[in-house]
N, C-alpha and C positions, 0 to 999 in steps of 0.2 A: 169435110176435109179428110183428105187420105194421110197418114203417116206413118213414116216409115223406118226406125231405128235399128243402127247398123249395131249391136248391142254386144256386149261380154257381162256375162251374169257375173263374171265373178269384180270386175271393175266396179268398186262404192261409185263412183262418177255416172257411171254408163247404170247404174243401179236407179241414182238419182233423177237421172234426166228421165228412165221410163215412168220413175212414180209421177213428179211432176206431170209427165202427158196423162198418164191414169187422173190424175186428181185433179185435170184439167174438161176432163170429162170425153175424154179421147181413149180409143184402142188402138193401138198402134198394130201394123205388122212389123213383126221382130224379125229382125235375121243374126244370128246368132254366128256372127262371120270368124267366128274360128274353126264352126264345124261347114261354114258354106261359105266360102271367100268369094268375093265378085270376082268376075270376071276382069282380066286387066281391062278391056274397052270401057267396062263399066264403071272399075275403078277411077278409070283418068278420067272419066266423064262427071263424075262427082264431085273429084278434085278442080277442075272446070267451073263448075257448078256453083262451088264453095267461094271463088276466087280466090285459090290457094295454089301453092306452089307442091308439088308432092315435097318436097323437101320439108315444109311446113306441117306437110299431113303425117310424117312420118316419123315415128318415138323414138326418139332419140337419146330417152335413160332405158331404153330395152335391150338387154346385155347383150341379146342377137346383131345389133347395131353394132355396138364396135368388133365383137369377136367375125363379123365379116366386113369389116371394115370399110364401113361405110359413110364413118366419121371422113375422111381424107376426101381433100379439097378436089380432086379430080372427077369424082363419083358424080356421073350427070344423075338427070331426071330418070330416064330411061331405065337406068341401073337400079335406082332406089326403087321406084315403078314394079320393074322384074320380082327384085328383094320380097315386097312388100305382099306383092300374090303368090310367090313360092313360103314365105314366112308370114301368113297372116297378124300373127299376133305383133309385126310390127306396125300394123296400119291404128291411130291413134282413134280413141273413139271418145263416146257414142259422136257416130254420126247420123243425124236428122234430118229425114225429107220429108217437104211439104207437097203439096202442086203448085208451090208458088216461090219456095227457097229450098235450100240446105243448107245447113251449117253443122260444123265440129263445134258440138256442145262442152266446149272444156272455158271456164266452170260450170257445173250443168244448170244451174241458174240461165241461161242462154238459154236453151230450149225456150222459154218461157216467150220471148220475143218472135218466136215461129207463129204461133196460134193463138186464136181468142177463146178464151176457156168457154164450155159448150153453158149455156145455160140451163136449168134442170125445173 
């Protein structure tokens, strides 16, 4: 099984969820989407994926969030979408793909429902 974690080294969370795939007997490919943001196609396609609303996917105690005010009730999808690939660091993580799911692993205990730990 292939996996895929959309990761922030510096996130305890997104820290978590990779050890869990480590310890699950898994190497994951990392992307490290602060310094390589997906593409917005790719991005919405995740969020798709996930059955999330980007609204959903996007962090919301991240100071970038209200100081461009994105808090107000008018801000479509679209907007936050834009936001979200010009300001990576507001896309909420770790987010995990399988061949079979994705999910935003918040708390990173989720991950664990993605895959069957490898047997050794």
């Amino acid at each position: 099984m292939e996996i895929t974690i959309y990761h922030n080294p510096n996130c305890g969370t997104s820290r978590n969820a990779l050890a869990a795939i480590r310890a699950a007997g898994y190497e994951p490919h990392i992307i490290e989407y602060l310094k390589t943001p997906p593409a917005r196609e790719e991005l919405k396609a995740l969020v798709a994926r996930m059955g999330l609303t980007v609204r959903q996917l996007v962090r919301k105690r991240e100071p970038l969030f209200t100081a461009l005010r994105l808090d107000e009730r008018d801000v479509g999808e679209d907007e936050l979408l834009d936001a979200m690939i010009e300001n990576p660091i507001l896309i909420n993580r770790p987010i995990v793909v399988t061949d079979t799911a994705a999910r935003l692993c918040r708390p990173s205990e989720l991950v664990k429902t993605l895959f069957v730990p490898v047997k050794s």
